[in-house]
N, C-alpha and C positions, 0 to 999 in steps of 0.2 A: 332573757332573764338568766342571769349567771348564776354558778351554786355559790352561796357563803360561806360553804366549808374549806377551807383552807388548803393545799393540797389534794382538793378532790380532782376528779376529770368531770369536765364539763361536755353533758350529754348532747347540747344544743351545738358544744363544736362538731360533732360528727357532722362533718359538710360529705366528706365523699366515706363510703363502706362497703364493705364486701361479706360474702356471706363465706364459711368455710363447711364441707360439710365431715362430719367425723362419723365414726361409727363402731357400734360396739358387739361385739359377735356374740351377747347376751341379749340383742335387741332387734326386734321385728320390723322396724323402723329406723335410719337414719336417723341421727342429732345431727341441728345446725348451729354455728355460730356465729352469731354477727358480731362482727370486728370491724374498729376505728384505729387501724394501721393494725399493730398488734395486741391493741385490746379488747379483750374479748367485755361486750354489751349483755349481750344476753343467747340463751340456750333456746332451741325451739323446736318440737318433734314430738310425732304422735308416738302415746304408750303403745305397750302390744294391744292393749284393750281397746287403742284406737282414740282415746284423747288426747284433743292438743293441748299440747304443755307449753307452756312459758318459763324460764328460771331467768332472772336477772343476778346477772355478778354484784356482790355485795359492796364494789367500788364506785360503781355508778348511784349507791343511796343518798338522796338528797339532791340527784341531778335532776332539773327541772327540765321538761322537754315538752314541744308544742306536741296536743292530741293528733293532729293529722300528720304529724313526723312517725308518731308511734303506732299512728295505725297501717301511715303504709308499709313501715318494719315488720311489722306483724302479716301484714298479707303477703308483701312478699315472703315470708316465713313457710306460712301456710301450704305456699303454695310451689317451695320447694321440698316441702316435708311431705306433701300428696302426693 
């Protein structure tokens, strides 16, 4: 299923992806990014309190994507942020 927003990125293209990880010397935890060449999907990293966080880039709104695409984004996430 393709988005119908005009100019959007299309989530379901992400065929191949990479994770990048960043990090901020105000954080107890690593930030990851998953990126579809050079754009960035989405944010994933435990707070200092130890919650795992999700942020999706606001380009990807509207992008349709299959639940087991997104869940294995997330676990691999998980389990580079552990």
């Amino acid at each position: 299923m393709a988005s119908s927003i005009p100019g959007k990125w299309k989530l379901e293209a992400a065929k191949s992806y990479r994770w990048r990880k960043t990090t901020d010397v105000n954080r107890e935890f690593a930030i990851f990014k998953l990126l579809d060449g050079e754009k960035i999907i989405l944010d994933v990293g435990f707070s200092d309190a130890g919650i795992f966080e999700i942020g999706f880039n606001r380009e990807i709104a509207g992008a349709p994507i299959e639940w087991e695409k997104l869940q294995k984004m997330i676990e691999e996430g998980t389990c580079r942020a552990g």
